[in-house]
C-alpha positions as CSV (number, residue, x, y, z in Angstrom):
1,X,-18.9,-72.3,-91.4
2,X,-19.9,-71.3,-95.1
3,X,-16.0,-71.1,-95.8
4,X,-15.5,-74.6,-94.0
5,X,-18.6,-75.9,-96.5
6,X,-16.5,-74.4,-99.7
7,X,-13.3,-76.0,-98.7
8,X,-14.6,-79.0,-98.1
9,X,-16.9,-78.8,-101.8
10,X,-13.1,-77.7,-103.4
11,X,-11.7,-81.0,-101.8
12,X,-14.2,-83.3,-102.7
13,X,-14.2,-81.9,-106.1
14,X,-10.3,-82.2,-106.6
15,X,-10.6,-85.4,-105.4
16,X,-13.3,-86.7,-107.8
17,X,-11.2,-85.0,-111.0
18,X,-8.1,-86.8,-109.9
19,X,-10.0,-90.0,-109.5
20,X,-11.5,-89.7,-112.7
21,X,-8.2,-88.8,-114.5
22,X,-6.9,-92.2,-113.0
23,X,-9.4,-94.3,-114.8
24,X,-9.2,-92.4,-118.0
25,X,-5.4,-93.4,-118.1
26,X,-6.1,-96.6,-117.4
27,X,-8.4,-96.7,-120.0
28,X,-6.4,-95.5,-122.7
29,X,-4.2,-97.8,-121.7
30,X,-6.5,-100.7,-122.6
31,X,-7.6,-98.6,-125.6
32,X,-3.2,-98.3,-126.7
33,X,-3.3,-102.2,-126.2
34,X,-6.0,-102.8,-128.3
35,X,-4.8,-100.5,-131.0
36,X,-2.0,-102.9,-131.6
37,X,-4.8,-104.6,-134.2
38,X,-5.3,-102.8,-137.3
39,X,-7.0,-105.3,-138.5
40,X,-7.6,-109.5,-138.4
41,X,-10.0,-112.1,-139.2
42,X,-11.1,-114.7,-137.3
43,X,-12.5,-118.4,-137.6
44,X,-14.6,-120.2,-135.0
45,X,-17.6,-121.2,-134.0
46,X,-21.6,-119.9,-132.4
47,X,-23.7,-120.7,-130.7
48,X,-26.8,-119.2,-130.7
49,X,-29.3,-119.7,-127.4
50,X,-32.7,-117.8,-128.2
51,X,-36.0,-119.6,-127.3
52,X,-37.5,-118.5,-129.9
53,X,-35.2,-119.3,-132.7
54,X,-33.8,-122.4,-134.2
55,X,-30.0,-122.1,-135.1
56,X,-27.7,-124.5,-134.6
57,X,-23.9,-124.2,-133.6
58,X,-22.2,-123.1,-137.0
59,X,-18.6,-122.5,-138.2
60,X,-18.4,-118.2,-138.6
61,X,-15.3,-116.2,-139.6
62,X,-15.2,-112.1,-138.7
63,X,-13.4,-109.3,-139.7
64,X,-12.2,-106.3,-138.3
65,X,-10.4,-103.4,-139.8
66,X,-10.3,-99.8,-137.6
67,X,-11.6,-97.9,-137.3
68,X,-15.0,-99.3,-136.9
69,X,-15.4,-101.8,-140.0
70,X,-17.0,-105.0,-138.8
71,X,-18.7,-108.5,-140.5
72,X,-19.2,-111.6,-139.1
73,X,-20.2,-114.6,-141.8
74,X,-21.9,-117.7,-140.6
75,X,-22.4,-121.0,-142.3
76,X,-25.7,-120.3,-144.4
77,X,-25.7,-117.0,-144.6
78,X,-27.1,-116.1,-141.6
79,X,-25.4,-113.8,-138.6
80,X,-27.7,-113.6,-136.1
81,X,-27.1,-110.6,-133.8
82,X,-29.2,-108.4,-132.0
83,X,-30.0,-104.9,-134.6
84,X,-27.5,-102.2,-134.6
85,X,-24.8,-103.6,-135.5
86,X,-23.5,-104.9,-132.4
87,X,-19.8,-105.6,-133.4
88,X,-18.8,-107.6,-130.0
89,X,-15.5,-105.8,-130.4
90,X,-14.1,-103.7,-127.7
91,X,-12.4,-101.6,-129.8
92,X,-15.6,-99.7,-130.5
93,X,-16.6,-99.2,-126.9
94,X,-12.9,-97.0,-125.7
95,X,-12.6,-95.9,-129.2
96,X,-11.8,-92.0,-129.6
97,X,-11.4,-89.5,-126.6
98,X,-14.7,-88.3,-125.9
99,X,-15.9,-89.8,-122.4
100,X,-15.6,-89.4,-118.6
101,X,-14.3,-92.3,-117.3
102,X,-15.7,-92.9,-113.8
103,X,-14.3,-95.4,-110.7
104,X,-17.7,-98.0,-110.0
105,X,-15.3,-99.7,-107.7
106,X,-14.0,-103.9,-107.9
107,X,-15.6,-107.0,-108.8
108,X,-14.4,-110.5,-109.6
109,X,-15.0,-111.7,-112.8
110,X,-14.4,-115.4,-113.8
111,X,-11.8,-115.3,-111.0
112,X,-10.0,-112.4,-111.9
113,X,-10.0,-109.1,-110.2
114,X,-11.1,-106.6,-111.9
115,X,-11.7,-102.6,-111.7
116,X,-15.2,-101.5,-112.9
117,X,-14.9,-98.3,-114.8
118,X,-18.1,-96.3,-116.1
119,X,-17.4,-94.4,-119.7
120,X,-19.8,-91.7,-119.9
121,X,-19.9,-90.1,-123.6
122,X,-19.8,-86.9,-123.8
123,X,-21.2,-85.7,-127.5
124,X,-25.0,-85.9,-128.0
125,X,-24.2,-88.0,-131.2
126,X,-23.5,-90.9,-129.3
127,X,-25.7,-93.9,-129.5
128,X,-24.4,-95.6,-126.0
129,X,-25.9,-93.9,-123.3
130,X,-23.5,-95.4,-120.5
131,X,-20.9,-98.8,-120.6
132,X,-19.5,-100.3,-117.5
133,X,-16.0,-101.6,-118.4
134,X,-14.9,-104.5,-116.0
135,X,-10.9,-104.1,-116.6
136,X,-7.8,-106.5,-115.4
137,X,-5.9,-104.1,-114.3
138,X,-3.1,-106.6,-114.7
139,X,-3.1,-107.5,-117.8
140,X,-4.9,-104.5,-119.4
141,X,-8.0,-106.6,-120.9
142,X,-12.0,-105.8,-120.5
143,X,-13.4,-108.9,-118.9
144,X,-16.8,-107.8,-119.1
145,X,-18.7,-104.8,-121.3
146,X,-22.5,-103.8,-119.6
147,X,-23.6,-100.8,-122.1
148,X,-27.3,-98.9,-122.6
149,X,-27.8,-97.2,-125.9
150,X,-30.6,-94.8,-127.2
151,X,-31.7,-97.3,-130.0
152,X,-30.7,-100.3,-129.5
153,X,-31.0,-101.7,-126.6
154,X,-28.9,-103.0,-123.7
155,X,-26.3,-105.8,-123.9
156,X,-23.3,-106.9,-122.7
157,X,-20.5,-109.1,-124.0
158,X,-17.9,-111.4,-121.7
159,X,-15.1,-112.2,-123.1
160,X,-11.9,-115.0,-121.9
161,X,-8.9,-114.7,-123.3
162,X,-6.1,-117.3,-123.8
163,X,-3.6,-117.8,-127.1
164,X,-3.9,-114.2,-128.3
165,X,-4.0,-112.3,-125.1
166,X,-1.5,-110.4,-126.0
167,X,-3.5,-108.3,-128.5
168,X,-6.5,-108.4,-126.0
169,X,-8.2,-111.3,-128.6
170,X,-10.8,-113.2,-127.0
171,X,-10.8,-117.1,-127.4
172,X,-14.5,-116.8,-126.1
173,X,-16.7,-114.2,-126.4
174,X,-20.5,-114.2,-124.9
175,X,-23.2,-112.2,-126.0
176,X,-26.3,-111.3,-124.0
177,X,-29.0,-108.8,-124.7
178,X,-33.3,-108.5,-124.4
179,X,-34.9,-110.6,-127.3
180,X,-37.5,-107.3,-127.0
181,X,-34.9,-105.3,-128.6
182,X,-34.1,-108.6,-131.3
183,X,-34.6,-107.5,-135.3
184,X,-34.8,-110.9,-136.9
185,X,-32.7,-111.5,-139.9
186,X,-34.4,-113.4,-143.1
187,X,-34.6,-116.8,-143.4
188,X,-34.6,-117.8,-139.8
189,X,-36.9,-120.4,-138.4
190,X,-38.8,-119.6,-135.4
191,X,-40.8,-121.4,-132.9
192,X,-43.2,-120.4,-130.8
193,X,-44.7,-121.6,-127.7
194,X,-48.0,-120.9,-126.1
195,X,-47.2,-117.9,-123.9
196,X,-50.1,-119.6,-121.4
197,X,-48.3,-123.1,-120.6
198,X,-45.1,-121.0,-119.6
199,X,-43.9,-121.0,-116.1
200,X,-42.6,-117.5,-114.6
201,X,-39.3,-118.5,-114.7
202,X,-39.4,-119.2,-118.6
203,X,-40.9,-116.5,-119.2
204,X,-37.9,-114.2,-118.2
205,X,-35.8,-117.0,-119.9
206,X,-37.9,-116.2,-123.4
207,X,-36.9,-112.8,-122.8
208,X,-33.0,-112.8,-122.8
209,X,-30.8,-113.8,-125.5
210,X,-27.4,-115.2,-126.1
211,X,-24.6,-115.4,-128.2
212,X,-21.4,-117.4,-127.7
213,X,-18.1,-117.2,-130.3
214,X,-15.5,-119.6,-129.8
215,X,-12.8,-118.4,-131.6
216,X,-9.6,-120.6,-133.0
217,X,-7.9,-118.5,-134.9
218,X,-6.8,-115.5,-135.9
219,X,-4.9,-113.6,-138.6
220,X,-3.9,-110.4,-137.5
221,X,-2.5,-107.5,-139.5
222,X,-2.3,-109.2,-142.8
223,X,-4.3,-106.2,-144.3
224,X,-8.1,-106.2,-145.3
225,X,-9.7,-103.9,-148.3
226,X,-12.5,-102.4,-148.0
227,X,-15.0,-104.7,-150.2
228,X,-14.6,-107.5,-147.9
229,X,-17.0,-105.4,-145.5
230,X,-19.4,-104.3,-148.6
């Protein structure tokens, strides 16, 4: 019987590696497709949907350069994000080597089927504590980012794709995280309303932010230097 219980431990284990190694693949492949971009930047517009801040929709342009360099410039001067830096570029969440990527099963996303992947980080350095990837198999593109971090919050970021699919460039991109975890930049206007006269259901509302970047165009590997991100 105890031999029975070890065989059965062995298989279960083997199993659960070759699983895992499944869904690392197919996230480096994601990761080799978006490695394509070295660098771009990008025009479009944002929408900003906080209850507690006025902002209206404004022209931005972003840039990227890898391996991590990231600034997004709104109309005005003011890019509001949630703190830490939140990039809303996937390239950040697969990039390097050190994770355990994890089967969560399928969803359906928008449509689209899609495999949900769990990367687990595995150096204590790591801000993110844990990222659900929701990947089109397909296509190779992450439909959907969940992540935790240790500072910073949770959020997660939905992206459509359409003109530059081929380098996994989002036409839309939607931003959602807890306004409790919100560092306000300078020189926005709030608005504040009495806590009291709120319903239940605005309450929760007052609590959950959102950010949505529609993008319409892109220039992609034209080269960026480093003082554009100073």
């Amino acid at each position: 019987m105890k031999r029975l219980l070890i065989t059965a431990v062995a298989f279960v284990s083997i199993q659960f590696s070759a699983f895992s190694q499944d869904m690392t693949a197919l996230v480096n492949k994601v990761k080799a497709k978006l490695d394509q971009v070295n660098d771009y930047v990008a025009e479009g517009s944002m929408k900003t949907d906080v209850a507690f801040i006025k902002a209206p929709v404004g022209r931005v342009k972003v840039y990227f350069k890898k391996p991590n360099h990231f600034k997004l410039k709104r109309d005005g001067g003011i890019s509001i994000l949630p703190k830490g830096g939140v990039t809303v570029n996937m390239s950040t969440l697969v990039a390097g080597n050190d994770f355990v990527a994890l089967s969560s099963g399928d969803a359906v996303i928008n449509g689209i089927k899609a495999k949900v992947v769990k990367l687990i980080p595995t150096t204590d350095n790591s801000d993110v504590v844990l990222s659900t990837l929701y990947i089109d198999e397909t296509n190779l593109l992450i439909l959907k980012a969940a992540t935790t971090t240790k500072e910073n919050g949770s959020f997660e970021i939905e992206m459509s794709y359409g003109k530059f699919i081929s380098y996994s460039l989002p036409d839309k991109v939607i931003f959602s995280f807890n306004t409790k975890d919100y560092k306000m930049p300078k020189g926005v206007a709030l608005e504040f309303e009495d806590e009291e006269k709120l319903t239940d259901a605005e309450k929760i509302k007052r609590k959950k932010g959102r950010v949505q970047i529609n993008y319409s165009n892109y220039t992609i590997n034209k080269g960026l230097d480093d003082n554009v991100f100073k």
